[in-house]
N, C-alpha and C positions, 0 to 999 in steps of 0.2 A: 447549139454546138454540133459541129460534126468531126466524126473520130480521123476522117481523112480530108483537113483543110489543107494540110501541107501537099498532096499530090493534085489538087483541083486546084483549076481559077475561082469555079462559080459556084455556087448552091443547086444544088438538084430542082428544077423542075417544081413548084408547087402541086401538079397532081402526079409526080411520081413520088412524091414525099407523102402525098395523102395515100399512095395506091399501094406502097410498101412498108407503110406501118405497122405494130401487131402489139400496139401498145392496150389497147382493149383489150386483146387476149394475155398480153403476157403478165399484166396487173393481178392475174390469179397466183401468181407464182411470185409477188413480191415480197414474201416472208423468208421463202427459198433463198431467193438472189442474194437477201442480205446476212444470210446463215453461210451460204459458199463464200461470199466477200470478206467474211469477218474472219473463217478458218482459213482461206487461204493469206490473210494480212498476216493472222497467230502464225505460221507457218512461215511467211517470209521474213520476220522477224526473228523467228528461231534457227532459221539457216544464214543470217546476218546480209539477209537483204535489206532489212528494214532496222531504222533504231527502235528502241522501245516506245522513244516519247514519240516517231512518225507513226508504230503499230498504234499507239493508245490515242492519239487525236484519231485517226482512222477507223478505229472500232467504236468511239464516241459518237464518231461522226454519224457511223452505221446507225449505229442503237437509236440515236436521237431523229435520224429519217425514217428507221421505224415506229417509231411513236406519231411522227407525223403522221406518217401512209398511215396508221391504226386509228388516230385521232380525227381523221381528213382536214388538218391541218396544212398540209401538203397531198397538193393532186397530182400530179405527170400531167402534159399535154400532148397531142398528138404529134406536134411538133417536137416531141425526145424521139420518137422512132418506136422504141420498146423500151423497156423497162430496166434496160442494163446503164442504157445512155442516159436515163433518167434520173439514175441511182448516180451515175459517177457524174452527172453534172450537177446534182442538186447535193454531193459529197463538195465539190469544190468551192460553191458558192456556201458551205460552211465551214470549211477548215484550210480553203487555198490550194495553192499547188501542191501540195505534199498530194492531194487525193491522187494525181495523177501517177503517183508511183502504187496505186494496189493493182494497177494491171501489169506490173510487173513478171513475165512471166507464164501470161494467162493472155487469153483470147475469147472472141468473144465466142467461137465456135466450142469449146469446152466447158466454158461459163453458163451457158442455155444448155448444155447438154447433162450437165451437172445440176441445172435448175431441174430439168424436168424431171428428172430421176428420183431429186427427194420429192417434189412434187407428189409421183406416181407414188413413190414407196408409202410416202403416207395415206396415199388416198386406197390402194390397193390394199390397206391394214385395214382401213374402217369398211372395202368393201367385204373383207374376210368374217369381219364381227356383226356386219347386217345379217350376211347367209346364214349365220351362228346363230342368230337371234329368227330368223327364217325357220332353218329345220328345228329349233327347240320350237315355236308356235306350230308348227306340224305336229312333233312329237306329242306336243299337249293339247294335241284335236285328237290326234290319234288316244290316246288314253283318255279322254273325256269321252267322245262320240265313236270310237273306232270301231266297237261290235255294231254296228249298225248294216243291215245286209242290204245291199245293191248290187246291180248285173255288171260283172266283168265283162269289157268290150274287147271286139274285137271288129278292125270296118264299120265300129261306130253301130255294131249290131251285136244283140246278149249273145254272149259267151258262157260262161259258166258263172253261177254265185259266187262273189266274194265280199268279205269285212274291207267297211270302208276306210279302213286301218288299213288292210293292204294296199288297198287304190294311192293311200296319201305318204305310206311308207316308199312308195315306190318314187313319190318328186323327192323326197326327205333325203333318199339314196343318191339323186341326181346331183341335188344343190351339195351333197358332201363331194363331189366331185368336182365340184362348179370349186370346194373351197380346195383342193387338192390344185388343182388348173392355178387357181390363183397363187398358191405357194408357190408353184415351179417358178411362175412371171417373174414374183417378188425374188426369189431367190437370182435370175439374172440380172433385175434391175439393181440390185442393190449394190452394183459395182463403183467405184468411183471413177469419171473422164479427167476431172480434174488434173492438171499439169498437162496435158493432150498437147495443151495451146491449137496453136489453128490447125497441127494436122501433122506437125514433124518432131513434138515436145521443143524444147527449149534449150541453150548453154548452159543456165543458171541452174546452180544448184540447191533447187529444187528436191522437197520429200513428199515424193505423193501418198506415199503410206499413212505420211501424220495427218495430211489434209483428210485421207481417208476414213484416219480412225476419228479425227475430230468430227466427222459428220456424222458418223455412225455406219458409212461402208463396210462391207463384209472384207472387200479389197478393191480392186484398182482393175478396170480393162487395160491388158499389156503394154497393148499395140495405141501407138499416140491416134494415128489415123482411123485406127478401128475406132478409138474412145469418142471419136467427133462425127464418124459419121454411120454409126451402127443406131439402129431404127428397130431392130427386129424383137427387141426386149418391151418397146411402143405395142408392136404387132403383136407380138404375143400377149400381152397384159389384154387388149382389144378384141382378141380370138377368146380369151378368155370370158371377157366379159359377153362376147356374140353368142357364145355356148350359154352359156347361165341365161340372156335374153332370151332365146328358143326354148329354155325349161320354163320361165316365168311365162311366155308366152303361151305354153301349152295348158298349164297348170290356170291360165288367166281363161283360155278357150273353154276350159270344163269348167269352172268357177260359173260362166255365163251361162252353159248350157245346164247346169243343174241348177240355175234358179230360178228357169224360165218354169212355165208352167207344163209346158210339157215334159219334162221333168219330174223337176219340183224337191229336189232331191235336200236345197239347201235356202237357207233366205243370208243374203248377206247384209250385216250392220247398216243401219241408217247412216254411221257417219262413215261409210265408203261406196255410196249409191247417190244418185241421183234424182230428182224429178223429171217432168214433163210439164213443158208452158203452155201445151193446150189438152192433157190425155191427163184429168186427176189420179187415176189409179197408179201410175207408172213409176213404178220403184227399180231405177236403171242401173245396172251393175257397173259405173261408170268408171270405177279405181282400176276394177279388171282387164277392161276395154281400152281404156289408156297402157297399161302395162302393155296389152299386146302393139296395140298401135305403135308405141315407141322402139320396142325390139326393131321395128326397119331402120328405125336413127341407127340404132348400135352397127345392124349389120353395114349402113350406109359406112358407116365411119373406117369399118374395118375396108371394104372396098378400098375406102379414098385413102389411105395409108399405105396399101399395096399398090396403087396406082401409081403415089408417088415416089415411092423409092424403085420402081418398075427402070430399071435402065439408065441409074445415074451412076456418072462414074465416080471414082471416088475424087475429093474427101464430102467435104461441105458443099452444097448446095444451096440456094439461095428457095431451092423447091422446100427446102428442109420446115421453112417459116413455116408452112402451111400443118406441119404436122399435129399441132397443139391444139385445132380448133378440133381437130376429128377425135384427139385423144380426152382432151376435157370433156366432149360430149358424151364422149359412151363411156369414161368411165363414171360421170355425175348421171346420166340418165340410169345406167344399170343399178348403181345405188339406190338410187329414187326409187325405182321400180321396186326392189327386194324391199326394200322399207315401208311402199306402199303395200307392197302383197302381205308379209308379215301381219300388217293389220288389219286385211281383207281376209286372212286365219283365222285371226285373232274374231274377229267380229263374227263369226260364220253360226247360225242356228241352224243343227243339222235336224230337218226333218224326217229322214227317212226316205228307202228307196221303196218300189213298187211291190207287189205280194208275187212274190217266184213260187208260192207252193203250186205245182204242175207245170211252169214256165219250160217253156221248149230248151232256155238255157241247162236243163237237169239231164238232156239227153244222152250227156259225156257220162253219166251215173251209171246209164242201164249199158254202156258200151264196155265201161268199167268191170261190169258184174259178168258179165261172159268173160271177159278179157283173164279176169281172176279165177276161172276155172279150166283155163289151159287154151280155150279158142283164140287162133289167132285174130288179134284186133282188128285188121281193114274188114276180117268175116264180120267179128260184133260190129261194125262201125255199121256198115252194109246193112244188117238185122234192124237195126234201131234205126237208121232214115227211112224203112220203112215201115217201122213205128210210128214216126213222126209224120211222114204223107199221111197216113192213115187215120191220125187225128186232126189233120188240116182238112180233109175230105170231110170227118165230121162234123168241122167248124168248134170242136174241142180243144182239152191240153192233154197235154200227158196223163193229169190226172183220173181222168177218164178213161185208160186204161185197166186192161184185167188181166186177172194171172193167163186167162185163155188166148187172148191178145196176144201177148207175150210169146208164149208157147207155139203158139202158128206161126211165130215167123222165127225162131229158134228152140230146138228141144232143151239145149242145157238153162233158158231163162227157170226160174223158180219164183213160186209164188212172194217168196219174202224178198224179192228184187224191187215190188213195189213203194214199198218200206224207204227203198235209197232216194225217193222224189220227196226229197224233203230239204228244203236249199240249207237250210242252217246246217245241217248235217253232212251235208252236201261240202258246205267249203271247211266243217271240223276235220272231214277227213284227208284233205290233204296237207298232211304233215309232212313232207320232202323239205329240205331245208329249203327256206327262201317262200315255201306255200302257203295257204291262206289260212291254214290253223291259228285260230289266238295264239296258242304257246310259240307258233314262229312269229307272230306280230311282237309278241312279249319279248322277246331273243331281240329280235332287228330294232326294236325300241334302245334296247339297253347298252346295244352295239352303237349306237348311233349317239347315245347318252353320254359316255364314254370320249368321243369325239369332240363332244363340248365341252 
């Protein structure tokens, strides 16, 4: 069947009918179509477009091609196009022409635009309850394993001791943003196009309100032409999910580097690792490694989305088809991904980081101890790097310092300064909100707790 036999002689082209199909993609979204086709039928019937008995063979009609598509009882072929032509020609071959009055109204530009929206809305809730289920397995690494002390980096070189509580509270903080980003999205997309029709709305009198509330819309995009060919609620939802891929992707990079051996900080779960088909020893951190690898799909998707709507004019576009592959991608790959990590958390046997007692990382300690008796700090800073030469000249640490040491290269150092080269003590004392003190770990747990 095609929707415009009345203006053509002939049939399209067999390979432009193969080359402009998007029924493989749009068959994701075949629960959608026939949720908007049945409110907007309920709808035409209550504004006495439709009798009762056409609304109710209509919506029989629907239900019962749902059971099909559900059952695979009925398949679509490539030959429908997409899944709208598929629905209203597999509507007629069971209830007649009467099917031919649900597009009453409606087009197919607001129809697919209305698709993808409940689509996203729902897929953008379960990516909400992943992240939820994300920062709670942080949260519960953090409170099982979090006093464990390891070098705070910086340039991927020790920085100062911290609780590897702080290190995990700090993605735990990201991904509540990641669910923040996704609210705003959800909160655009959950407008309804419906009634749009192809770009100008419609004569008939039409209640886009009711279509709306029957979907579960918050309300309605105003403007008919905006409602068909506005993308940036896609974009955004996409930007969102790009953002959250570059924190899993981050949080996936240290996941590997702490369970290499040079390391050694963490061993991750047998069942989110890997072997080796010729190195027996080789326990590969392969869930992690994936998760990063995949963040370029996401970021790809977000490109080719901005690509496309780069310079079209309004309304509809035929570029518009393409938009579903990029957005089904990154929003199912980013789920996947938090769901894999989650249990790349979950599985995590924290070993322990390296022995910081004299570790060069303590240096900020004795910078500290002047700083706290009036010197100005770049002086202390100054003082203590050539502390530091000084113990690399001896092929020493810190530890290896003396109160006399000290004193030679500043007079306010004091013997009981050596005392602060103690990393545990070292990251209790900074208690500034947000610092590596347990009792702030305790606080940003609880705040985060809260959140879920």
């Amino acid at each position: 069947m095609s929707l415009w036999d009345g203006r053509f002689d002939g049939a399209p082209d067999e390979e432009m009918l193969a080359f402009s199909e998007s029924l493989g993609t749009d068959l994701q979204m075949w629960a959608e179509d026939l949720q908007g086709s049945e409110a907007h039928a309920t709808m035409l019937a209550e504004v006495g477009l439709l009798s009762a008995e056409e609304r109710d063979a209509i919506i029989g009609g629907l239900r019962a091609i749902g059971e099909e598509l559900r059952s695979g009882a009925w398949t679509p072929t490539a030959a429908d196009e997409d899944i709208h032509m598929a629905v209203e020609g597999r509507l007629a071959e069971r209830i007649g022409a009467v099917a031919g009055k649900l597009h009453t109204a409606r087009s197919r530009n607001d129809q697919v635009a209305t698709d993808v929206r409940l689509w996203l809305r729902a897929r953008l809730r379960v990516l909400d309850a992943r992240l939820a289920e994300l920062i709670g397995a942080l949260l519960d690494r953090v409170e099982a394993d979090g006093r464990t002390l390891i070098p705070g980096y910086t340039h991927l070189q020790r920085g100062q001791p911290a609780w590897l509580g702080h290190h995990l509270l700090a993605y735990a903080w990201a991904f509540a943003r990641d669910r923040e980003r996704v609210a705003g999205a959800l909160a655009r997309v959950n407008l309804s196009p419906l009634g749009g029709a192809a770009m100008a709305g419609t004569p008939f009198p039409i209640d886009r309100a009711r279509t709306a509330e029957l979907l579960g819309f918050d309300g309605v995009v105003e403007n008919a032409m905006d409602a068909v060919a506005a993308r940036d609620h896609q974009l955004e939802a996409v930007a969102a999910c790009a953002i959250a891929a570059s924190h899993l992707s981050r949080l996936a990079e240290e996941l590997v580097l702490w369970c290499s051996a040079e390391f050694g900080f963490v061993r991750l779960g047998e069942a989110w690792s890997t072997g080796s088909s010729i190195m027996p020893q080789k326990r590969n951190p392969d869930a992690a490694e994936l998760v990063r690898g995949k963040t370029g799909r996401v970021y790809g998707a977000l490109v080719s989305l901005l690509t496309q709507v780069k310079g079209l004019p309004m309304a509809y576009n035929r570029d518009l088809q393409e938009d579903k592959v990029a957005l089904f991608d990154a929003v199912g790959q980013t789920t996947a991904c938090v769901s894999v990590m989650t249990g790349c958390v979950g599985s995590l046997a924290v070993i322990g980081g390296p022995d910081l007692r004299g570790d060069g990382s303590l240096a900020t300690e004795l910078a500290d101890a002047l700083a706290g008796r009036g010197v100005p700090f770049r002086e202390a800073h100054k003082a203590v790097g050539r502390l530091v030469r000084l113990t690399e000249e001896r092929g020493a640490t810190l530890a290896s310092l003396t109160a006399v040491d000290l004193q030679a290269e500043h007079p306010a150092f004091e013997e009981a300064d050596l005392a602060r080269l103690d990393p545990e003590a070292a990251a209790e004392r900074r208690t500034s909100r947000g610092g590596t003190a347990w009792s702030e770990v305790e606080r940003q747990v609880g705040l985060l707790r809260e959140t879920l």
